[in-house]
N, C-alpha and C positions, 0 to 999 in steps of 0.2 A: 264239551267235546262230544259231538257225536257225528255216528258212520249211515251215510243217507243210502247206501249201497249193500244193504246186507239181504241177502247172501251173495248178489252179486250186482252189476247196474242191470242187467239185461235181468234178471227176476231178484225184483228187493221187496219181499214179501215181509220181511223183517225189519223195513224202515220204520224209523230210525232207530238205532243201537247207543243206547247211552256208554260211554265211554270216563266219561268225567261231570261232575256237577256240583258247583259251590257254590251257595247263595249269601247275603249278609257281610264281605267281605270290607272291613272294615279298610279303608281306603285304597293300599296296593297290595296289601298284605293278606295274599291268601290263604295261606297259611292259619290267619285267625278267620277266615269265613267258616261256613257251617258247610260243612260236606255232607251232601244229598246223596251221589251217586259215588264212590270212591276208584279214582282212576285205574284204567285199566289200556296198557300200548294196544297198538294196533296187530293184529292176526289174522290175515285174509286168508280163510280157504284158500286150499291148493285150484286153480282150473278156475278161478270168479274175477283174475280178472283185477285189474285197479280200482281202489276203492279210494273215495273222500275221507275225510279226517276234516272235521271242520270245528273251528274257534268260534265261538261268538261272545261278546261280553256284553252286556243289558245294562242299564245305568239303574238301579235302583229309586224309586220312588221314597221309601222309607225302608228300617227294617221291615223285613217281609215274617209273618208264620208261616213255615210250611204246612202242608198235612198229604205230603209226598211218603212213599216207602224208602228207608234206609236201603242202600244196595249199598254191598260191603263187595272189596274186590276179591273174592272167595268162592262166591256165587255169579253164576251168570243171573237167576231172576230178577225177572223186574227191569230187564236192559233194552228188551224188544221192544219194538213197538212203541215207540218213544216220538213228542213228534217237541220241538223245542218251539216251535210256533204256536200249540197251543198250551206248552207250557207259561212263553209269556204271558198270550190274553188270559190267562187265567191271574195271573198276577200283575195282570196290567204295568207289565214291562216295554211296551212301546215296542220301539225297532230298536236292531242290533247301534251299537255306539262306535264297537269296534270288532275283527274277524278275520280269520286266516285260515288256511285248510294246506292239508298238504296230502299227497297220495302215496299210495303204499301197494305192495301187491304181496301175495305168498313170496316167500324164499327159503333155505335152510336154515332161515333163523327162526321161523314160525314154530316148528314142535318144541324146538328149547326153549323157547317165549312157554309153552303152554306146561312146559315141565317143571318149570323154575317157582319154589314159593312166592308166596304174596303176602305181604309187609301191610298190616293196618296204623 
Protein backbone atom coordinates (compact mmCIF):
# COMPACT_ATOMS: atom_id res chain seq x y z
CA UNK A 1 0.00 0.00 0.00
CA UNK A 2 1.42 3.08 -0.85
CA UNK A 3 0.38 7.06 -0.98
CA UNK A 4 1.60 8.43 -4.68
CA UNK A 5 0.63 11.94 -3.24
CA UNK A 6 2.70 12.95 -0.49
CA UNK A 7 2.66 15.79 0.56
CA UNK A 8 0.18 16.55 -1.69
CA UNK A 9 -0.79 15.87 -5.69
CA UNK A 10 0.08 19.31 -6.65
CA UNK A 11 3.81 18.88 -4.85
CA UNK A 12 4.59 15.00 -4.12
CA UNK A 13 7.94 15.52 -3.50
CA UNK A 14 7.60 12.67 -1.09
CA UNK A 15 6.33 9.95 -3.68
CA UNK A 16 5.76 7.44 -2.88
CA UNK A 17 4.98 6.75 0.98
CA UNK A 18 5.24 3.13 1.86
CA UNK A 19 2.13 2.45 3.91
CA UNK A 20 2.16 -1.29 4.02
CA UNK A 21 4.49 -4.09 2.52
CA UNK A 22 4.38 -8.04 2.76
CA UNK A 23 6.24 -10.20 0.59
CA UNK A 24 6.29 -14.34 0.57
CA UNK A 25 2.77 -14.72 1.47
CA UNK A 26 2.17 -18.11 1.56
CA UNK A 27 -1.04 -18.39 -0.71
CA UNK A 28 -4.07 -15.95 0.89
CA UNK A 29 -2.64 -15.77 4.11
CA UNK A 30 -1.21 -12.76 4.89
CA UNK A 31 -0.83 -12.94 8.03
CA UNK A 32 2.13 -15.62 7.45
CA UNK A 33 3.98 -13.40 4.68
CA UNK A 34 7.07 -11.60 5.65
CA UNK A 35 6.38 -7.98 6.66
CA UNK A 36 8.71 -5.50 5.02
CA UNK A 37 7.07 -2.33 5.68
CA UNK A 38 4.45 -2.59 8.77
CA UNK A 39 1.07 -1.01 8.13
CA UNK A 40 0.30 2.28 8.83
CA UNK A 41 -3.75 4.00 7.92
CA UNK A 42 -3.95 6.88 5.98
CA UNK A 43 -3.12 10.69 7.56
CA UNK A 44 -3.22 13.37 4.98
CA UNK A 45 -2.11 16.76 6.09
CA UNK A 46 -4.49 19.35 6.88
CA UNK A 47 -4.80 21.79 3.36
CA UNK A 48 -3.07 18.68 0.66
CA UNK A 49 -5.86 17.90 -0.52
CA UNK A 50 -7.17 14.07 -1.59
CA UNK A 51 -4.59 11.68 -1.53
CA UNK A 52 -4.36 7.99 -3.31
CA UNK A 53 -4.20 5.02 -1.14
CA UNK A 54 -3.30 2.27 -3.59
CA UNK A 55 -3.46 -1.86 -3.47
CA UNK A 56 -1.20 -3.63 -5.54
CA UNK A 57 -0.67 -7.36 -5.29
CA UNK A 58 2.37 -8.98 -7.59
CA UNK A 59 2.28 -12.72 -8.22
CA UNK A 60 5.48 -13.99 -6.92
CA UNK A 61 7.98 -15.73 -9.03
CA UNK A 62 9.40 -18.00 -6.08
CA UNK A 63 10.16 -17.26 -2.56
CA UNK A 64 11.77 -14.02 -2.75
CA UNK A 65 15.12 -12.63 -0.18
CA UNK A 66 14.70 -9.40 0.66
CA UNK A 67 17.56 -7.16 1.41
CA UNK A 68 14.88 -4.20 1.97
CA UNK A 69 14.98 -2.17 5.53
CA UNK A 70 12.50 -3.32 8.16
CA UNK A 71 10.19 -0.21 8.82
CA UNK A 72 8.36 -0.95 11.85
CA UNK A 73 4.89 1.19 12.31
CA UNK A 74 6.72 3.49 15.11
CA UNK A 75 8.85 5.17 12.87
CA UNK A 76 8.12 7.11 9.86
CA UNK A 77 11.96 6.17 8.25
CA UNK A 78 12.48 4.49 5.42
CA UNK A 79 8.54 5.42 4.17
CA UNK A 80 9.54 8.27 1.67
CA UNK A 81 10.62 8.00 -1.34
CA UNK A 82 9.52 4.61 -2.11
CA UNK A 83 8.74 3.82 -5.71
CA UNK A 84 6.75 0.14 -5.82
CA UNK A 85 7.64 0.07 -9.61
CA UNK A 86 11.13 -0.18 -9.02
CA UNK A 87 10.65 -2.17 -6.20
CA UNK A 88 9.16 -4.95 -8.63
CA UNK A 89 12.00 -4.88 -11.37
CA UNK A 90 14.21 -5.28 -8.73
CA UNK A 91 12.57 -8.53 -7.92
CA UNK A 92 11.39 -9.27 -11.11
CA UNK A 93 7.80 -9.13 -10.02
CA UNK A 94 6.23 -8.36 -13.56
CA UNK A 95 2.97 -6.27 -13.47
CA UNK A 96 0.43 -5.82 -10.82
CA UNK A 97 -2.05 -9.25 -10.98
CA UNK A 98 -4.50 -7.49 -8.88
CA UNK A 99 -5.30 -3.43 -7.23
CA UNK A 100 -7.41 -1.13 -5.60
CA UNK A 101 -6.96 2.44 -4.15
CA UNK A 102 -9.19 4.50 -2.43
CA UNK A 103 -8.91 8.26 -1.40
CA UNK A 104 -8.82 9.98 1.85
CA UNK A 105 -8.33 13.68 2.76
CA UNK A 106 -7.43 15.32 6.33
CA UNK A 107 -10.42 15.36 8.84
CA UNK A 108 -10.91 15.35 12.70
CA UNK A 109 -9.79 12.08 12.72
CA UNK A 110 -6.17 12.76 11.53
CA UNK A 111 -4.54 14.05 14.93
CA UNK A 112 -6.21 11.16 16.96
CA UNK A 113 -4.89 8.72 14.11
CA UNK A 114 -1.53 10.38 15.01
CA UNK A 115 -2.00 10.07 18.87
CA UNK A 116 -3.18 6.75 19.19
CA UNK A 117 -0.27 3.81 19.99
CA UNK A 118 0.91 1.48 17.39
CA UNK A 119 0.56 -2.29 17.77
CA UNK A 120 3.68 -4.49 16.30
Amino acid sequence: MTDPDAPSRKEHTYREVQHWLVGNIPGTEISKGETLTEYIGSGPPLDTGLHRYVFLVYKQPSKLIFNEPYVTNKSPGNRTHFSIHKFAQKYNLGLPVAGNFYQAQYDDYVPLRYKQPTTT
